[in-house]
C-alpha positions, 0 to 999 in steps of 0.5 A: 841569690836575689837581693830585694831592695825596699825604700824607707822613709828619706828625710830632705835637709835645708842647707844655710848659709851660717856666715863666714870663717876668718879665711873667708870660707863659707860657713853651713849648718844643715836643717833636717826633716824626716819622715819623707814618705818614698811616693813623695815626688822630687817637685812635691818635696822641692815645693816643701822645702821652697816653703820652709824657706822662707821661715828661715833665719840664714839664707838656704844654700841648697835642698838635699834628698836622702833616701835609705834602702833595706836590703835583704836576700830573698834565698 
């Protein structure tokens, strides 16, 4: 059994800072961008997002990369 992983398209998400609750938690709200080709180096995409930032309303906390995978036996 030999299982062949292919990368999909990833999205990167803006996490903000959305405020505070009444137990002085931070409050996020996450902004997400699809379509992120897999050749898309971690600099490339961090320079995007370093962009986007500055259009935003609430601070950015952190950028997050997901990627996804299809997984499929080559029988």
């Amino acid at each position: 059994m030999a299982i062949v992983s292919t990368e999909l398209e990833g999205k990167v998400t803006l996490v903000l800072n959305n405020g505070v609750d009444g137990d002085g938690n931070t409050l996020t709200k996450n902004k997400s961008y699809s379509k992120l080709k897999p050749a898309a180096t971690d600099e490339d995409i961090y320079s995007v997002a370093s962009g986007m930032v500055s259009l935003q309303e609430k601070p950015v906390i952190a950028v997050r990369k997901s990627e996804e995978y299809d997984l499929v036996d080559q029988v």
